[in-house]
C-alpha positions as CSV (number, residue, x, y, z in Angstrom):
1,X,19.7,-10.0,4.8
2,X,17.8,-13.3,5.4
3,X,15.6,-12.5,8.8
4,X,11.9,-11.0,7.9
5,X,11.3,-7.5,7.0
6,X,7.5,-6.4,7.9
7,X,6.8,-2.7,5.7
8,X,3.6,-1.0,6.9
9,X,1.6,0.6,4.2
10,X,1.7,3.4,6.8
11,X,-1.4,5.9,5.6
12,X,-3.3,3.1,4.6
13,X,-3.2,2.1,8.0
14,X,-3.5,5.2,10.5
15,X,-6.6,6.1,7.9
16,X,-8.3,2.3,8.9
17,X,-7.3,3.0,12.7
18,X,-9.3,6.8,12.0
19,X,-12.6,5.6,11.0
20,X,-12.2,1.9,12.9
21,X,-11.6,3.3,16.5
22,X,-14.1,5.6,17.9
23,X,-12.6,9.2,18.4
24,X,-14.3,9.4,21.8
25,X,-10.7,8.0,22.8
26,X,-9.2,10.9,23.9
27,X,-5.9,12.5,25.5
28,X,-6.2,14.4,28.9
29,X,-6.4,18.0,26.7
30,X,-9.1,16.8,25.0
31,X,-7.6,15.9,21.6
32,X,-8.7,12.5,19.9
33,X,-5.9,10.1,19.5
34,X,-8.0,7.2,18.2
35,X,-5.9,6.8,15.1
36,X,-2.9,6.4,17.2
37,X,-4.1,3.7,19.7
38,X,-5.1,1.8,16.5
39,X,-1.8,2.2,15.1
40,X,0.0,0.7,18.0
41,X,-2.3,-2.4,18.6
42,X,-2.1,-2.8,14.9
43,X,1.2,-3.3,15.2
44,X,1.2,-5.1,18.2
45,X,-0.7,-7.7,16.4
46,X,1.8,-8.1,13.7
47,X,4.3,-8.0,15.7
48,X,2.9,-11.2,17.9
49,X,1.9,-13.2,14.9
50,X,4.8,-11.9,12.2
51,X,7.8,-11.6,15.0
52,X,9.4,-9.8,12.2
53,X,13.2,-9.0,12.5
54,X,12.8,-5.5,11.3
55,X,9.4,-3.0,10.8
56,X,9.9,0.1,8.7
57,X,6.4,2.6,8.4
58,X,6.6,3.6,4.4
59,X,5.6,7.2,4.5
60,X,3.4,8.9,1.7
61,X,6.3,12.2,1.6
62,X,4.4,12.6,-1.7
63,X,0.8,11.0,-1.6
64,X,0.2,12.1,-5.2
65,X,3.1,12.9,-7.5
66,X,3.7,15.3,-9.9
67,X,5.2,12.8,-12.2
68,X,2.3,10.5,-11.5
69,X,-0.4,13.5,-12.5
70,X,1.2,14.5,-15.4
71,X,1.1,11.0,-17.0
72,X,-2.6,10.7,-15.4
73,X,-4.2,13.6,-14.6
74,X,-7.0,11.8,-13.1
75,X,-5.0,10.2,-10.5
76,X,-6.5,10.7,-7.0
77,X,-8.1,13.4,-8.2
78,X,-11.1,12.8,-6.2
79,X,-9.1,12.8,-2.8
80,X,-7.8,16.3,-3.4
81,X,-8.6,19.1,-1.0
82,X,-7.2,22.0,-2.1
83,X,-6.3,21.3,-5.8
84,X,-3.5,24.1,-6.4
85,X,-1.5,22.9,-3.4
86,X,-2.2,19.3,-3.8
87,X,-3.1,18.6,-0.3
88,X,-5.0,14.7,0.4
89,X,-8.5,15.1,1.8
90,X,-7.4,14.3,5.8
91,X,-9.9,14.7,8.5
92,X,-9.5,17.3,10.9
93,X,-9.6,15.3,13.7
94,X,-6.5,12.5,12.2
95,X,-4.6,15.8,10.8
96,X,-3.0,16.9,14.0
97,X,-2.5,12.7,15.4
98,X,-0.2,11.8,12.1
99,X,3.1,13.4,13.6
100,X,2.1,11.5,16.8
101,X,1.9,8.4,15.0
102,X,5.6,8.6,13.4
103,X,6.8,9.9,16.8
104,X,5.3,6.4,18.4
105,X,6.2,4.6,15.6
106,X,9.9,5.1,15.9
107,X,10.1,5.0,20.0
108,X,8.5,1.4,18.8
109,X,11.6,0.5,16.9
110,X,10.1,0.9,13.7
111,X,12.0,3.0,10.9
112,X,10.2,5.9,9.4
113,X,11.1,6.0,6.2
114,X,9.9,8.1,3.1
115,X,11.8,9.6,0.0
116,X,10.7,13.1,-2.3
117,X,8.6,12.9,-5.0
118,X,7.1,9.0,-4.0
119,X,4.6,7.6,-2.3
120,X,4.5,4.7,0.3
121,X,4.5,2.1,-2.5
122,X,7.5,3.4,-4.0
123,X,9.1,2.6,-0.9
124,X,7.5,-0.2,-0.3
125,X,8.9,-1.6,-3.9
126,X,12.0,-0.4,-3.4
127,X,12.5,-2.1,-0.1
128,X,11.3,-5.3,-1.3
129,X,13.8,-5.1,-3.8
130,X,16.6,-4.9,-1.7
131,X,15.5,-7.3,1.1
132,X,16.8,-11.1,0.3
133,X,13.7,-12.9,1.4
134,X,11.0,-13.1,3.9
135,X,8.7,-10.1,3.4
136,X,5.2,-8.9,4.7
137,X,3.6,-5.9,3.1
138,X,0.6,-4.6,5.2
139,X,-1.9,-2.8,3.3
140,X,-5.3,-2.2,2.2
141,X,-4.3,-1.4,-1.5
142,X,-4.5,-3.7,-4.3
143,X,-2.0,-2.4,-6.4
144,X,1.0,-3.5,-3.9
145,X,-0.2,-7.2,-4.7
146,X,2.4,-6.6,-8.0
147,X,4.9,-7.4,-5.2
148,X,3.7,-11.0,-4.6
149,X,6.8,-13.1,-5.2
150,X,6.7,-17.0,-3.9
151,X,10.0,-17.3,-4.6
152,X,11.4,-14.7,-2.5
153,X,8.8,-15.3,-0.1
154,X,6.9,-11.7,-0.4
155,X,3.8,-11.9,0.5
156,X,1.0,-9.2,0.8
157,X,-1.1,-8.9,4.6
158,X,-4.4,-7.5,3.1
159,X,-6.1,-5.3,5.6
160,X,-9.6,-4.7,3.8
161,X,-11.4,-7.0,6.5
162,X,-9.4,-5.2,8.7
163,X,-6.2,-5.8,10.7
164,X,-7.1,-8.7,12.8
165,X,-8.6,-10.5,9.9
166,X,-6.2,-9.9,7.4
167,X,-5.9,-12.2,3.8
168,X,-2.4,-13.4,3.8
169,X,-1.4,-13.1,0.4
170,X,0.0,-15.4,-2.5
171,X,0.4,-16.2,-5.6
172,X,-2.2,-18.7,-5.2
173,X,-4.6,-15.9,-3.4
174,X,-4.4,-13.7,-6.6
175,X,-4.6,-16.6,-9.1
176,X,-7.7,-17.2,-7.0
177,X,-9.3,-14.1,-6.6
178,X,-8.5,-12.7,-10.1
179,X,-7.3,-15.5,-12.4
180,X,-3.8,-14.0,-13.2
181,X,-0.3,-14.2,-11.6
182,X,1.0,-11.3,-9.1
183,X,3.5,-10.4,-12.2
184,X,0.3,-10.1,-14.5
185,X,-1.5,-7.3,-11.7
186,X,-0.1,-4.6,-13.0
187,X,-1.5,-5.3,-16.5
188,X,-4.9,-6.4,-14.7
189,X,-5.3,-3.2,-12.9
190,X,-4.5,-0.6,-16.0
191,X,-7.1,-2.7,-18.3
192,X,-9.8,-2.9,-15.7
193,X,-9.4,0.2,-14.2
194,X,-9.4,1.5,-10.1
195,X,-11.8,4.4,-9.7
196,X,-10.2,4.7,-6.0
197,X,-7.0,5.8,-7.4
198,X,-9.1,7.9,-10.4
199,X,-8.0,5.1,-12.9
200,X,-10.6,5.5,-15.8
201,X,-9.6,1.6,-17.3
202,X,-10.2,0.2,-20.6
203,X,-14.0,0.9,-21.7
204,X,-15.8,-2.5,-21.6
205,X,-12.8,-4.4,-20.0
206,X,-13.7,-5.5,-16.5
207,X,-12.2,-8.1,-14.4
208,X,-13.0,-11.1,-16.2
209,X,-12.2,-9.8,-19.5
210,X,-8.8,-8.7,-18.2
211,X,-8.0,-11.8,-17.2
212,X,-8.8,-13.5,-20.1
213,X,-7.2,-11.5,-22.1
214,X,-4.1,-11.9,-20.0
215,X,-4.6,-15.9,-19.9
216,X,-4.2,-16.2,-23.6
217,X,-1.6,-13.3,-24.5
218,X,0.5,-12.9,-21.1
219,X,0.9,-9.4,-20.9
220,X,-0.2,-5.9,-22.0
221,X,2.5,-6.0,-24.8
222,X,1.4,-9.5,-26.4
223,X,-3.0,-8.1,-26.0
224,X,-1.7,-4.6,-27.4
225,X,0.0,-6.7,-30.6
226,X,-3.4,-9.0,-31.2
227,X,-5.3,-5.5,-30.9
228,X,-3.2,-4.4,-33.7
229,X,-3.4,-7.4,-35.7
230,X,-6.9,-7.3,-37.9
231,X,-6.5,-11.3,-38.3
232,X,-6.4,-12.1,-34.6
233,X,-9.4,-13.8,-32.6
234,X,-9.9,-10.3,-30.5
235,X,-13.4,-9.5,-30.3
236,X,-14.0,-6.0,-32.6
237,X,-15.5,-4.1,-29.6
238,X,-12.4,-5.0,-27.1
239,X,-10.4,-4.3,-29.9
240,X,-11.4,-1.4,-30.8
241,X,-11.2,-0.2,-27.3
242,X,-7.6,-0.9,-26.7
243,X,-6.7,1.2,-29.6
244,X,-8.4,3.7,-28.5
245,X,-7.0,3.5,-25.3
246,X,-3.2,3.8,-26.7
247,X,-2.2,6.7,-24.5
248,X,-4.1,6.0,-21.5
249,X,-2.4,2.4,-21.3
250,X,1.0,4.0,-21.6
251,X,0.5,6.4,-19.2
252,X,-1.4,4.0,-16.7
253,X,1.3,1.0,-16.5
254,X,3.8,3.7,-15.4
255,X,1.3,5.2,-12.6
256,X,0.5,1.7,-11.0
257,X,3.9,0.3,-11.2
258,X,5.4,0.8,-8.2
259,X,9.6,2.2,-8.3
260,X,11.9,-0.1,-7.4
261,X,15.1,1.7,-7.4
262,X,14.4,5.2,-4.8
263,X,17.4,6.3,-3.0
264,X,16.9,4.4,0.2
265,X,19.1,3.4,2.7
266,X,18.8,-0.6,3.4
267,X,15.9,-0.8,6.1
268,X,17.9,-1.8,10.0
269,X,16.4,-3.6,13.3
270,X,15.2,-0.4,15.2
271,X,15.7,0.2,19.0
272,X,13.0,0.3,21.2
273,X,12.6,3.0,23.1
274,X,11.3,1.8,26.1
275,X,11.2,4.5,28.9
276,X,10.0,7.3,26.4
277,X,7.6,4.7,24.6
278,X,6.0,4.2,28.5
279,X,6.1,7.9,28.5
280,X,4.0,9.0,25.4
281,X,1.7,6.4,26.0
282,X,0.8,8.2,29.6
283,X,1.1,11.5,28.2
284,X,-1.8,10.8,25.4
285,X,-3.6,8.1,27.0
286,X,-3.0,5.0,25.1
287,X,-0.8,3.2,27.6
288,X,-3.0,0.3,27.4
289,X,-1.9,-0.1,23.8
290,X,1.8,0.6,24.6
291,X,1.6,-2.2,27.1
292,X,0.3,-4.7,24.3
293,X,2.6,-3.3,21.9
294,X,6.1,-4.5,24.1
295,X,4.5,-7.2,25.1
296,X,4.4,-8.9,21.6
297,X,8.3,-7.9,20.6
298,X,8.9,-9.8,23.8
299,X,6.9,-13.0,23.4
């Protein structure tokens, strides 16, 4: 595989497209599909700028692991709805426009692709693992900058300032924006915590500190040693807290560090389903966006 590979962090984006497009865009029964014309000129934009050879939408078929919880049981905690069956916190109105949004999706010529027991970044990793080279991984989460590779040219299209103003990111973007390589994130992230994914951190190591510490030891393992060694320059308070922190930190590096090896089939060039695409965008009103959306694998 040498052509480029474009992997949609897929809830991360219909859940921008929610609360980005007003829901006053509605289908002739009434229903709000404002996540779903978002969806399709999302991808119509990537699509024009990217002309990627392939798109697979990374489903969450498990947003929040068991495996994940038991290590962390903080993890997403805040973002459950009903805590005995595990459900995410989904508005009502996106609910019932998710199915509709894998059903365009694939009439696009995307693959939908999701695997038990993992979330969208599992897949995510694992696909990027198998691809040869010339990846773009769209999402709004940090954690997926881990991925970064120059090498392998895998880069990261950050959505925070939304779709249309995406970061395009590096190596060089991360060094920039956090002062450590995209093989040190994962190390980064544990030590100065994420309270959106109910990551508690290191007590009194923020982002600055973690890198630091990073810059002169390279890694969790090498910090973790100087922590342990009384005759090392570690200040006593950091120290202190890392020791404390033990079982958190071994938990937490095997929460954020996204699988590479799920039980995927290798990601193929979808077909585009023209007719039926033209279809269900005049059944729930977002032909407009269909329109765009061939239009930019044609250009």
């Amino acid at each position: 595989m040498s052509s480029r590979l474009l992997l949609l962090d897929t809830a991360s984006l219909y859940f921008r497209a929610f609360y980005g497009v007003p829901d006053s865009i509605r289908a002739a029964d009434g229903r709000p599909v404002n996540a779903v014309r978002g969806m399709l000129d999302f991808l119509a934009t990537l699509q024009d700028r990217y002309e990627p050879e392939a798109v697979v939408a990374a489903w969450d078929d498990d947003w929040r692991p068991a495996w994940r919880v038991e290590l962390l049981d903080t993890y997403k905690t805040h973002r459950v709805a009903d805590p005995e069956a595990g459900i995410e916190e989904t508005p009502d109105l996106l609910a019932h426009q998710v199915p509709l949004i894998a059903e365009a999706l694939t009439l696009a010529g995307a693959t939908v692709v999701g695997a038990p027991e993992a979330e969208a970044d599992d897949v995510i990793g694992t696909l990027v693992n198998r691809w040869e080279t010339g990846i773009d991984v769209v999402t709004g989460d940090r954690d997926l900058f881990q991925l970064v590779d120059d090498a392998r040219d895998v880069r990261v299209l950050y959505t925070a300032r939304g779709v249309g103003k995406h970061d395009v990111v590096n190596a060089a973007w991360v060094r920039e924006k956090y002062g450590v390589e995209p093989q040190q994130y994962v190390d980064f992230a544990v030590m100065r915590g994420d309270a959106s994914d109910g990551l508690p951190g290191v007590k009194g190591i923020g982002d600055k500190t973690a890198a630091a510490l990073l810059n002169e030891y390279a890694d969790l393992d090498g910090i973790r040693a100087a922590a342990a060694d009384p005759s090392s320059s570690l200040r006593p308070r950091i120290r202190q807290s890392l020791l404390d922190s033990s079982d958190y930190i071994d938990a937490a590096v095997r929460v954020v560090t996204v699988r590479p090896d799920l039980d995927l089939d290798d990601p193929v060039t979808g077909v585009i389903d023209e007719a039926a695409l033209r279809a269900f965008g005049e059944q729930w009103n977002v032909a407009g966006p269909v329109d765009r959306l061939l239009a930019s694998v044609r250009t």
